[in-house]
C-alpha positions as CSV (number, residue, x, y, z in Angstrom):
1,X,-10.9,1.9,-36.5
2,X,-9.5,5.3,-36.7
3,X,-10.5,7.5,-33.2
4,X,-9.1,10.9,-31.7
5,X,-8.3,14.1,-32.7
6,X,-5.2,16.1,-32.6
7,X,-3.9,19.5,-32.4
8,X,-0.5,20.9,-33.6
9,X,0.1,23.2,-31.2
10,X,2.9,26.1,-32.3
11,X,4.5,29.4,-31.5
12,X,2.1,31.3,-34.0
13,X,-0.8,29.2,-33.9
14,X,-3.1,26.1,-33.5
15,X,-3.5,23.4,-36.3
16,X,-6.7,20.6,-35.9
17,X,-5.8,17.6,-37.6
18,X,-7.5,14.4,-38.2
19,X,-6.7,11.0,-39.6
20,X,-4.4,10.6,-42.8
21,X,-3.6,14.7,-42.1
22,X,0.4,15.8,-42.9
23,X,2.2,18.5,-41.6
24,X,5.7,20.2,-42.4
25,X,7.2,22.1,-39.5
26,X,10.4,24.1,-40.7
27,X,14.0,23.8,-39.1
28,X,13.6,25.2,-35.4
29,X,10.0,25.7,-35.3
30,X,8.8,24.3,-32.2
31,X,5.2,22.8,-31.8
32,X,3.6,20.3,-29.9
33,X,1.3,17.4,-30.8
34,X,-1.4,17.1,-28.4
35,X,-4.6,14.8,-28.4
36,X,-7.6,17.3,-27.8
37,X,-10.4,14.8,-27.9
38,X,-11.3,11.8,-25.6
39,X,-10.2,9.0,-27.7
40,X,-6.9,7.7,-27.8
41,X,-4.7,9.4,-30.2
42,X,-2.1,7.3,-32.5
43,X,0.5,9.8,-35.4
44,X,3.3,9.3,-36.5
45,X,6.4,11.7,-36.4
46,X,9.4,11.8,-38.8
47,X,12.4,13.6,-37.6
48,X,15.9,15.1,-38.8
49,X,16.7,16.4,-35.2
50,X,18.1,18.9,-35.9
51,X,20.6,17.9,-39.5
52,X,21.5,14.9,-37.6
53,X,19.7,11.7,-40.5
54,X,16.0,11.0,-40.4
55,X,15.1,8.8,-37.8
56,X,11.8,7.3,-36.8
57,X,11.2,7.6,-33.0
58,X,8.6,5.4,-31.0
59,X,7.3,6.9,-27.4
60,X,5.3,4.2,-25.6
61,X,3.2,6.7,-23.5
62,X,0.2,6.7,-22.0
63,X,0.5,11.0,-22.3
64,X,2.8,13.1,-24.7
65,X,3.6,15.1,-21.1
66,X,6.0,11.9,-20.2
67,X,8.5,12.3,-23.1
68,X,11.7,13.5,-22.0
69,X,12.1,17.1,-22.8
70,X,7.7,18.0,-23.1
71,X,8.5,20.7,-19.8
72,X,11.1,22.7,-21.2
73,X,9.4,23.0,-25.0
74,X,6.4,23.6,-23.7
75,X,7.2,26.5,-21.5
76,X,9.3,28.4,-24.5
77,X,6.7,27.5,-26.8
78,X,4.1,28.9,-24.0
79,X,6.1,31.8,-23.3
80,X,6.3,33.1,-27.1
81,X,2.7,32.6,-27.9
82,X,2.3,34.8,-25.1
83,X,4.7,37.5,-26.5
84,X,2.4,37.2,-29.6
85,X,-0.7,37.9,-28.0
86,X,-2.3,34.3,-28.6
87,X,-4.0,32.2,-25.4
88,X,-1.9,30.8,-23.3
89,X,-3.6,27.5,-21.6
């Protein structure tokens, strides 16, 4: 049974999505998945990394905040919304 709801978190904006929803994010655009409801929250990401070939990663966390890397993103990401006048959490 599908449960949870996600947001895509970005520079410019915030993106709800919900079960079978895509999303493209361009070379160098930074974003963040994050689970904004109370149910568990299962995507799925597909990744060039950068030109380096597609690769399918797999995080076993219990919160996106563990992966290696969340801090830093999430403070430049944070730090530009700001610049462009949208909330800052």
């Amino acid at each position: 049974m599908y449960q949870g709801k996600g947001q895509i978190r970005t520079e410019f904006a915030d993106y709800n999505v919900e079960k079978f929803d895509a999303a493209f994010m361009p070379p160098n655009a930074s974003h963040q998945m994050r689970n904004n409801s109370d149910e568990p929250l299962w995507y799925a990401t597909l990744s060039s990394r950068g030109g380096h070939p597609l690769r399918v990663d797999t995080y076993k966390l219990e919160c996106s905040e563990a992966r290696p890397g969340y801090m830093e993103e999430y403070e430049r990401i944070m730090a530009v919304r700001k610049k462009n006048g949208l909330s800052v959490p």
